[in-house]
C-alpha positions, 0 to 999 in steps of 0.5 A, a space after each residue: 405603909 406596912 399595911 399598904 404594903 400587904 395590901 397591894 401584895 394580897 391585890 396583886 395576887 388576886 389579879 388576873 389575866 386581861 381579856 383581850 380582844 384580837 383585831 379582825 383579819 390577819 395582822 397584815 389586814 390591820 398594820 398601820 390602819 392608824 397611821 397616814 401611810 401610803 393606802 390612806 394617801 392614796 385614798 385621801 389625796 389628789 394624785 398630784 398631791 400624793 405624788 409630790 408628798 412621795 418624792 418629798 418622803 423619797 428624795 426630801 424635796 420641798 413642797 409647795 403651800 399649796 400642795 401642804 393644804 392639800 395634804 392637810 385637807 386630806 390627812 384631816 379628813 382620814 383623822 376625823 373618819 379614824 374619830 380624831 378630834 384634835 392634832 398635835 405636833 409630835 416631837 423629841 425633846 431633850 428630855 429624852 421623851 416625847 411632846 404635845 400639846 393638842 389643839 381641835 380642830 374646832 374654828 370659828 364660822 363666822 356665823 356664830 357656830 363651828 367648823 373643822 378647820 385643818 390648814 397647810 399653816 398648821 400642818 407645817 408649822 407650829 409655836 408651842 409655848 415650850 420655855 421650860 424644855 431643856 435647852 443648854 442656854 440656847 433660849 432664855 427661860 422668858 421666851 417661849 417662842 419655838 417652832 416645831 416643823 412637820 417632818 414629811 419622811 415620817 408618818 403621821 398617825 393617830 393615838 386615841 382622838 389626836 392626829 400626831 405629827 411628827 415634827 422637828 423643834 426649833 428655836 426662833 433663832 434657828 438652832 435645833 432644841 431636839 433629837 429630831 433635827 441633828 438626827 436628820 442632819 446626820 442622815 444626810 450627812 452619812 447618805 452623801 458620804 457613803 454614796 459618794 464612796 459607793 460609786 467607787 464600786 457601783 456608779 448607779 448607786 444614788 442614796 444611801 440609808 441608814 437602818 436601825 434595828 432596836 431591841 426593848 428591854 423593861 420590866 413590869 411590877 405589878 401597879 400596887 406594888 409600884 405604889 407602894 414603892 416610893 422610890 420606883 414612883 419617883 425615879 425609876 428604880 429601887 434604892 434599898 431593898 434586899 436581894 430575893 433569896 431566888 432571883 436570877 440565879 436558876 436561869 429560869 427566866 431566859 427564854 421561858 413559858 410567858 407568864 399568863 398575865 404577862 401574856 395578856 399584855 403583849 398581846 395588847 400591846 402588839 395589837 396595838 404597836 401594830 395599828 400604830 404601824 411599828 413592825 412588831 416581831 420578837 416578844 419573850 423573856 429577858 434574863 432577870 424576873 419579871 425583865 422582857 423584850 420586844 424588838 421590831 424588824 428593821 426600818 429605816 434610821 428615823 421612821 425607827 427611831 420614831 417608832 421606839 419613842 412612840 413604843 416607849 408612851 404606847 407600852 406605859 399606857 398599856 401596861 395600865 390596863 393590866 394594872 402593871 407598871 413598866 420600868 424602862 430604867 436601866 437598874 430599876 433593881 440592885 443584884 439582877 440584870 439591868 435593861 439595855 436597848 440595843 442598837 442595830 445599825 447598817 447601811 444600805 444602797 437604794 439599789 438593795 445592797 447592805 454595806 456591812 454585809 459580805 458580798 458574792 463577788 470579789 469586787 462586793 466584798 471589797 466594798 464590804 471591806 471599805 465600809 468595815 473598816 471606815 466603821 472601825 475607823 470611826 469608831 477607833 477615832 470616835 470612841 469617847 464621844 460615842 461613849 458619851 452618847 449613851 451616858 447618863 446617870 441612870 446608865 452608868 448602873 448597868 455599864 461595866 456591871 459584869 451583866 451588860 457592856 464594860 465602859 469602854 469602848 471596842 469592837 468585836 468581829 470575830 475570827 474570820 472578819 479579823 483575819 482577812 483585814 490582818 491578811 490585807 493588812 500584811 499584803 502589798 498592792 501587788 499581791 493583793 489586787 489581781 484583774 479579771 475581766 469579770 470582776 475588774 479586781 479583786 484582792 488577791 490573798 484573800 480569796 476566800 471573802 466570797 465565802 465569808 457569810 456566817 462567822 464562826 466564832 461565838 458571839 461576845 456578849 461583853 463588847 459594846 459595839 459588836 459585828 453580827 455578820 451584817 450589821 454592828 450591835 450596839 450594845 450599850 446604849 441603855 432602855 431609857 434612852 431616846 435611841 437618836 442620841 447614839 445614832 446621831 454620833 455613830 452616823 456623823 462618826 462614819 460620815 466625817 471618816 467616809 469624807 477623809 477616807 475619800 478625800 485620801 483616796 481621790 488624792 492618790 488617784 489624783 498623784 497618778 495611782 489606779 484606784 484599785 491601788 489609791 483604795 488599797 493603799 489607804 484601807 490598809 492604812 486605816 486597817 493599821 491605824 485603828 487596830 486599838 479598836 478591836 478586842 474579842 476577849 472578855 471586856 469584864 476583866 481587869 486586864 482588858 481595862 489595862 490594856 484598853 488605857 495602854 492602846 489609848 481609849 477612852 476609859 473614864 467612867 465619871 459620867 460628868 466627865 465623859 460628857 467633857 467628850 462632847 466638846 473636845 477639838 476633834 468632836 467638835 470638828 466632826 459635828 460641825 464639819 458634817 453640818 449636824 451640830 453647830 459648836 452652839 448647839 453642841 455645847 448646849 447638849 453638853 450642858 443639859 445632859 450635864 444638868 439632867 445628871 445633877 437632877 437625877 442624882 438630886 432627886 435619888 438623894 432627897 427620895 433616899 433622906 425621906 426614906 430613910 429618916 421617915 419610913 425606915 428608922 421609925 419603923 425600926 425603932 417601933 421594932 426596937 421598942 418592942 424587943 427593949 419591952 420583951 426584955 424588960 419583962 424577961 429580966 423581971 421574971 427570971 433571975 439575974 443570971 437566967 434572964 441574962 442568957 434568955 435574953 441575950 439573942 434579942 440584946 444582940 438584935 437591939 445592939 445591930 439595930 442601933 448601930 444600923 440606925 446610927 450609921 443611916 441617920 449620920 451618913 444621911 445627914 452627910 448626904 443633905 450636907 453634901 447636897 448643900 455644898 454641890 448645890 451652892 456651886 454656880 457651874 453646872 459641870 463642876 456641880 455634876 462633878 461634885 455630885 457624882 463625887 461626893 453625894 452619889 457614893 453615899 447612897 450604896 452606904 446607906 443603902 448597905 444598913 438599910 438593907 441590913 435593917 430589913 433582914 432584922 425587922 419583922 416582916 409584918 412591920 417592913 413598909 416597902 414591898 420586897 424583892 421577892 414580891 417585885 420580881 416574882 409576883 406577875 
């Protein structure tokens, strides 16, 4: 290994920069030339099949079998002309990741020969052969039947010679087995609510969208080094390793110069995001070394999210040829900043106005306020399930890490946004609402809304879920995660508080108030009750933590616990009173990311026992070996007492490396009886429990006298690429 190792570093320094070929034109001549959006339609498809395929896309209305065979004739013909050869079903499992399987487009003629054949069957529907996904006990492991079925609001698009298409995956009984499908329903759920809301305000309003704004943090290491790393290759991220003596401390990283090589790969990949149609925007450097990001211009809730998945294949196949490896893990490296994947979520009206933004009218701003404080209400009600939908093993290293968002959950609004709702807060119906023949209303008291348009306090950088002046940020969701998992929770969330909210206000008209007073009335209410929620202090302190258990939030960090949030009374009631998730569906959720935990620690555990019984105690102990021989020969060449003090600094060194390989050996024999114990139990939670007690703490133990080991053994005989070669070597 050791020679490997030496080998990969003298490769990776003798790398270059990739040549990279730009496309013709601007990058607005060739955005999205590889996807089936409204140019190819309209080329490819009779006007009467584009027009029903657009309000399909618009308004979610059905189509027709006929009008699907049309659109595949079409959207066959545009793949074949971009060289495609086969399609696929494109969906989301509850891997995280994404799926397909291709098939071409070959059939039989009958003559003996073949033909491209690409029916509005096969558009709309297929039956993969998907038994082995996770699926929490919804689908026997010996059926494999389960249907994945077209989403027509999302683009298709081709990668390589497939025709993808986005899909749904359902089991034949019905039940959602992806991310796709409650993600959808929670779309929904929140347009109805918050258009419903809207006509408070503005009676024209006739949809409400969802907008979702992600921001990509990962790594790159070099692709021999990444080789040479058993870990990396098996889990994603390091589990020893010294620190650098430089990493991040210099703040040099932030912000600078792109490195050449690195430079060469953005560039590749934004070409290639761009063909793709993802809206590329932002590329530069993350905080730690050799960390980036690359983040979109907003788009709506599900063509983004699809995006970010599509993103996340795209930029691994990239990497490879600039033989770079990418590191989408949360904390692929111990000591530096972790990766996150914030999430920038809105909602907006099909009539151009942003809900979560300050309006230019009293009356505006009133509606501003409305969905402000239904957010806060959400989240104040929501928060341990919303914490729940960012967790997972590999998250839990990054949160609460003094480098990313503490594990609980607050909001941040700044100075200006909390002083108008505690100024409402403390005014009455009657000094708050004053008419006008302009506006109708206003809130008198707080005149000053009109101008609230950029806060003036700093951003904080410790809250979870921050206001950003038009949207909220939410920070903790982590790089690897399929972003839908967050936004089906924060979207039910709103859309289950909306409905109440509404429900309140419409029976205080109904009892005889004016709206304006039924409105007033209740936001107060709700600005009163869900004040626990707010925090702009530091949310790394200890003192935070205190005060968060004493205002009753969600301060559990146990992964395999928080999950239990998934199915308390009150988020079952959310999910299944919307119609996102069935209390079937929610508990299977419940159950495979509870499972995926265990497998994740499982697999660390047996990765860290092989590495450590048979690449780390045999090479420290050949170094041993050596020192015991050097000692040997200087106590038979000088006197007793001489060689004594001659080799008293190498004894110490044979003492350390013995106690540091006692300790590997007896807490890794530990660790695989703590994996036999947790194995053995039946229910998958309190296995979870059990590894996340018992089998996860021992890794930093060994981890600790391993990294120890490395700063003893000689360089040259070290097996693993180091610190200082992962980060800096670009």
């Amino acid at each position: 290994m050791a020679t490997l190792r030496f080998k990969m570093v003298e490769e990776a320094i003798k790398r270059k920069a990739v040549c990279v070929a730009a496309p013709e034109g601007r990058p607005s001549g060739y955005f999205g030339s590889r996807v089936f959006g409204r140019e190819a339609m309209r080329k490819y498809l009779p006007k009467q099949t584009f027009e029903a395929l657009s309000r399909t896309m618009e308004h979610g209305t059905p189509l027709s079998r006929e009008t699907a065979d049309s659109v595949a004739a079409g959207m066959k013909q545009w793949a074949m002309d971009m060289g495609a050869t086969h399609y696929t079903h494109w969906f989301q499992p509850l891997t995280g990741g994404t799926a397909e399987k291709h098939d071409a487009f070959a059939e039989h003629d009958g003559r003996g020969g073949m033909i491209e054949e690409f029916s509005g069957k096969l558009l709309i529907q297929q039956e993969p052969d998907a038994s082995s996904f996770p699926n929490g006990g919804i689908r026997n492991t010996f059926e494999a039947r389960g249907y994945s079925a077209w989403d027509a609001t999302s683009p298709a698009f081709v990668v390589d010679d497939t025709l993808c298409i986005p899909t749904i995956f359902i089991a034949y009984t019905g039940e959602a087995l992806d991310y796709k499908v409650p993600l959808l329903r929670s779309l929904n759920a929140v347009d109805k609510a918050a258009t419903a809301v809207c006509r408070y305000f503005d009676p024209a309003v006739e949809k409400v969208f969802s907008y979702l704004g992600w921001e990509q943090e990962y790594f790159l290491v070099d692709e021999g080094l990444w080789a040479a790393r058993p870990d990396l290759m098996l889990t994603g991220r390091t589990l020893m390793g010294h620190e650098s003596a430089k990493n991040q401390q210099l703040e040099d990283h932030y912000f600078g110069a792109i490195p050449t090589r690195v430079m060469a790969f953005m560039e590749d990949l934004e070409y290639e995001c761009l063909k793709l149609g993802i809206p590329a925007k932002t590329r530069h450097n993350e905080v730690a070394p050799n960390q980036f990001e690359l983040a979109p211009i907003y788009e709506e809730t599900n063509l983004a999210n699809d995006h970010n998945q599509l993103l996340m294949s795209t930029i691994k196949k990239v990497a490879r040829r600039h033989s770079f490896r990418v590191l989408l893990h949360e904390k692929p490296f111990k000591g530096i900043n972790g990766s996150g994947k914030h999430n920038n979520w809105s909602l907006g009206t099909d009539t151009g106005v942003n809900l979560l933004a300050p309006g230019k009218t009293p009356a505006g701003n009133l509606q501003f306020v409305t969905f402000l404080v239904n957010v806060l209400m959400a989240v104040y009600k929501h928060n341990g399930v919303l914490k729940a939908s960012i967790s997972s093993a590999t998250n839990a290293h990054r949160l609460g890490a003094n480098e990313a968002p503490p594990a609980i959950i607050s909001v941040f609004l700044g100075s200006q946004v909390s002083e108008v709702l505690d100024r409402l807060e403390r005014s009455t119906a009657d000094q708050a609402i004053v008419f006008d023949g302009k506006s109708g209303f206003r809130m008198g008291g707080i005149a000053h809304i009109p101008e609230l348009l950029i806060d003036n306090t700093d951003r904080n950088r410790t809250s979870p879920f921050a206001f950003t002046g038009n949207r909220f940020e939410f920070r903790a969701v982590g790089s690897s995660a399929n972003c839908a998992g967050a936004m089906i929770t924060l979207n039910t969330a709103v859309a289950a508080q909306l409905r109440d909210f509404k429900a309140a206000v419409d029976e205080k008209i109904a009892a005889g108030e004016s709206r304006e007073k039924a409105l007033f009335t209740v936001l107060k209410a709700c600005i009163g009750e869900c004040k626990p929620i707010r925090f702009d202090g530091n949310g790394y302190c200890d003192r935070w933590k205190e005060e968060a258990a004493r205002r009753g939030l969600d301060c559990e960090t146990s992964v395999p616990l928080i999950f239990d949030r998934f199915m308390a009374p009150d988020t079952v009631k959310m999910f299944t009173g919307t119609g996102v998730l069935s209390e079937k569906e929610l508990r299977a959720r419940a159950e495979v990311y509870t499972e995926t935990y265990t497998k994740k620690i499982q697999i660390e555990a047996r990765v860290l026992g092989d590495l450590a019984m048979n690449h780390i105690i045999p090479v420290a102990s050949r170094y041993q070996a050596m020192l015991l021989d050097k000692v040997d020969k200087i106590n038979r060449m000088f006197p007793s007492g001489k060689s004594q003090m001659v080799a008293s600094y190498d004894v110490g060194l044979i003492e350390k490396l013995s106690y540091h390989m006692t300790e590997i050996h007896a807490k890794t024999e530990a660790l695989t009886d703590a994996r036999k114990v947790a194995n053995r139990i039946a229910d998958e939670r309190e296995k979870a429990i059990a590894y996340h007690d018992t089998v996860a703490p021992l890794f930093d133990e060994i981890r600790y006298h391993i990294d120890k080991l490395e700063l003893i053994v000689d360089n040259e005989m070290w097996p693993l690429p180091k610190y200082r070669e992962l980060l800096f070597i670009r």
